[in-house]
C-alpha positions in Angstrom: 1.3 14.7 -24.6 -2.4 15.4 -25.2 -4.1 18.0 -27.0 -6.5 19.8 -25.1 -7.9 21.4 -27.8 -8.2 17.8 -29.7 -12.1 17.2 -29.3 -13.4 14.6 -27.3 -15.9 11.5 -28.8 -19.6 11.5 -27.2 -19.2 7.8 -26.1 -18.7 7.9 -22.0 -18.1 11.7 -22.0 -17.9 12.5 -18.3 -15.3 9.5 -18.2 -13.3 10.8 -21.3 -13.8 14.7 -19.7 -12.5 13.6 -16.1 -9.6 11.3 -18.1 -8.4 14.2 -20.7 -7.7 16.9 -17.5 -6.6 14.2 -15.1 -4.0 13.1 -17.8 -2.6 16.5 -18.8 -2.5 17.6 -14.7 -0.2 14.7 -14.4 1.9 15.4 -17.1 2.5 19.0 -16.3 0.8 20.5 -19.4 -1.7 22.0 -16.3 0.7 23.5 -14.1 0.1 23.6 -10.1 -1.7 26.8 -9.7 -3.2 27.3 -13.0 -6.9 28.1 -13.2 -9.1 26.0 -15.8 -12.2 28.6 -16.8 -15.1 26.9 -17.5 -16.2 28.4 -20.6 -12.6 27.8 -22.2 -12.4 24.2 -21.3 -15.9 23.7 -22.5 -15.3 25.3 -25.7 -11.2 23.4 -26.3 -13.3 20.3 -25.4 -16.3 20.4 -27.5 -18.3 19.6 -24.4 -21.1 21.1 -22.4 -20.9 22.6 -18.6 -22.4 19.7 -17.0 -20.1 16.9 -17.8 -17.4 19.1 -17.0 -18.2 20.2 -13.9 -18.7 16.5 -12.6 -15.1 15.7 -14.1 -14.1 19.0 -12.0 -15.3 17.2 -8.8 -14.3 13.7 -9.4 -10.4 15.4 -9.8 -11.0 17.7 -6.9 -11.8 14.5 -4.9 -8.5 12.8 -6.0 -6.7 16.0 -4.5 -6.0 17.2 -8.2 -8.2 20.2 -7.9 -9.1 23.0 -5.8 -12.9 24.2 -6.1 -13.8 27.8 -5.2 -17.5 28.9 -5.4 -16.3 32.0 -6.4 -12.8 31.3 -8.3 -13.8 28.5 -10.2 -11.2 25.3 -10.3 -7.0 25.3 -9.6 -4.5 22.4 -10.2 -3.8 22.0 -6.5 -0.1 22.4 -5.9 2.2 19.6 -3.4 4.1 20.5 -1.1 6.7 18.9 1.1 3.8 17.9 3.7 1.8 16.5 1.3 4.7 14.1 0.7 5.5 13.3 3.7 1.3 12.3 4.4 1.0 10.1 1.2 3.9 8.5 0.5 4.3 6.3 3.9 0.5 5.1 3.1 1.2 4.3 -0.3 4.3 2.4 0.6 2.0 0.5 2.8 -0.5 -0.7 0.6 2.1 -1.3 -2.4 4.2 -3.2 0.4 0.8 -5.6 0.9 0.3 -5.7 -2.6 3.5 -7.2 -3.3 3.1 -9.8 -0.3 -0.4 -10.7 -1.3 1.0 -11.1 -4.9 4.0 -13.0 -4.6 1.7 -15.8 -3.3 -1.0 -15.2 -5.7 0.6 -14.5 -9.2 0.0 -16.6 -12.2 2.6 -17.6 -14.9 0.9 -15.6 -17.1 1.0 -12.2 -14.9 4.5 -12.9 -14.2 5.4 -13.3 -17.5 3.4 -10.0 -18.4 5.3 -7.8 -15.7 8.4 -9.2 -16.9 8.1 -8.2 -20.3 7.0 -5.0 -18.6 10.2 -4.9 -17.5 12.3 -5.0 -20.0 10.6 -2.5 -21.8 11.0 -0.4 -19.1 14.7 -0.9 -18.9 15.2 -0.3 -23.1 13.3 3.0 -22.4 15.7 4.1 -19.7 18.5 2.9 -21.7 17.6 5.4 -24.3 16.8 7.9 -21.8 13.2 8.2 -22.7 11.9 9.6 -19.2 8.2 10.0 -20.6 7.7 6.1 -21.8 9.3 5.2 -19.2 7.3 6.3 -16.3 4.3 5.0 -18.5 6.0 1.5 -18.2 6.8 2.0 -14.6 3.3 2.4 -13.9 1.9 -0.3 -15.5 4.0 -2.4 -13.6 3.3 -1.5 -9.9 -0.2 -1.6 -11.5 0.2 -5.4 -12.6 1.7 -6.2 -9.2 -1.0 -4.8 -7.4 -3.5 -6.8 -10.0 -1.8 -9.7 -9.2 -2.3 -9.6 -5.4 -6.3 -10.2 -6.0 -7.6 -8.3 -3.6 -10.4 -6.1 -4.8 -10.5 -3.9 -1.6 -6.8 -3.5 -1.7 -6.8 -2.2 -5.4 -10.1 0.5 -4.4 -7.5 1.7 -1.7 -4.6 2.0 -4.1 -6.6 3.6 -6.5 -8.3 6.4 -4.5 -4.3 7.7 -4.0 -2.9 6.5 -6.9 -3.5 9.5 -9.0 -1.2 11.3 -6.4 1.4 9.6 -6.6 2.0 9.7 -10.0 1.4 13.3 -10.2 4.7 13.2 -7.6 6.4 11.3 -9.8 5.9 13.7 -12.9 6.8 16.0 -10.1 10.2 14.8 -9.9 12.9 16.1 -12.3 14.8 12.6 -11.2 18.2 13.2 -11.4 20.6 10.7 -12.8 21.9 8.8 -9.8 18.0 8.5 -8.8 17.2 7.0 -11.8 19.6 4.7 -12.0 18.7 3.6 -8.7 15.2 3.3 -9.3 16.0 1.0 -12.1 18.1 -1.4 -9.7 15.1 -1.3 -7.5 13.0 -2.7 -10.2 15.0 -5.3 -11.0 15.1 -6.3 -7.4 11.4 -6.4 -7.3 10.9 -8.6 -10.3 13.3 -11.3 -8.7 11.7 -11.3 -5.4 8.5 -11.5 -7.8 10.1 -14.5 -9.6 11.2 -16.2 -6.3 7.7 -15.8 -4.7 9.4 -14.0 -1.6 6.4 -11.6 -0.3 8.3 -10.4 2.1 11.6 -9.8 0.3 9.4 -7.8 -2.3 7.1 -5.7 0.3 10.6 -4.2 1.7 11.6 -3.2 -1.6 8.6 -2.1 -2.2 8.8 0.3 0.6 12.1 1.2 0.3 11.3 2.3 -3.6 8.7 4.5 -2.0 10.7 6.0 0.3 13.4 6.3 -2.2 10.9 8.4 -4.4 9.4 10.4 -1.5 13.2 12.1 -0.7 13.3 12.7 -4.4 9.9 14.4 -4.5 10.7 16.6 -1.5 14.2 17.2 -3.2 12.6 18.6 -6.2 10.1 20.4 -4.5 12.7 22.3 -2.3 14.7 23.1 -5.7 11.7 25.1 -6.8 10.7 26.9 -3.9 
């Protein structure tokens, strides 16, 4: 997990600033509803106000952050609606990717996402949830790459950071997981057999899959 007291080099700061918060929203060490003061952050960072405050509205514009004039900047929370909005459209544009990609994949971005794979699976065999979801990521990212559509991968992008905050969301349990990993499998043989439309309905099926299991945990907590 990252340090957020760890400072940050001067090379691209506003990237590395926007980067460092995005990262530990996503993996919970800022909780929904927690408050980021300026002055701390800028001091635990080793940074001044102004790259801060531009990393504070890049992650408010990826629905990460709430911005008060008055209140300063909150880890937006989820909710159940919020699910329900996102998840269909990113089943959608996963669901093209995999079409688009299936057509369009090289040898060597196949092989990639395969050993990807299998990486992924020896993490969950071990029950390492953390290195796993990193894997997982990378994948659908590599699929997505492989489709070769530039306006396709902006689109992904803008909502990307969303979706795997509502993954990190997710306190899968067991059963989910294992079913998950079954889904990946399916996915990288539909990859292998170049059948676009075989993987775009997996693809949306994983997604709806993973929506339930958001709202699931979501409910627990309320």
């Amino acid at each position: 997990m990252n340090d957020l007291h760890a400072p940050i080099a001067r090379h691209s700061l506003h990237a590395a600033v926007t980067d460092r918060i995005r990262d530990m929203i996503l993996d919970g060490a800022l909780t929904p509803g927690s408050r980021l003061p300026e002055r701390v952050l800028c001091e635990q960072l080793a940074v001044s106000r102004t790259p801060l405050r531009e990393a504070l509205k890049v992650l408010a514009s990826e629905g990460l952050l709430e911005l008060s004039p008055n209140r300063g900047a909150r880890v937006a929370g989820l909710t159940a609606g919020d699910v329900d909005e996102l998840f269909p459209v990113m089943g959608a544009l996963e669901a093209l990717a995999g079409e688009l990609a299936a057509t369009r994949i090289t040898e060597a971005e196949l092989a990639e996402i395969r050993a990807l794979h299998y990486q992924m699976v020896l993490h969950y065999t071990r029950g390492e949830r953390a290195q796993y979801f990193a894997v997982n990521q990378e994948i659908h990212e590599k699929i997505l790459d492989a489709a070769h559509n530039p306006t396709l991968g902006t689109a992904y992008r803008n909502l990307s950071g969303r979706i795997r905050r509502a993954r990190y969301a997710a306190n899968m349990a067991s059963g989910r997981w294992d079913q998950a990993v079954a889904e990946h499998e399916e996915m990288l043989a539909a990859l292998e057999a170049r059948d676009g439309a075989r993987l775009a309905e997996i693809l949306k099926r994983h997604l709806r899959n993973k929506c339930e299991t958001v709202k699931e945990s979501l409910t627990a907590a309320m």
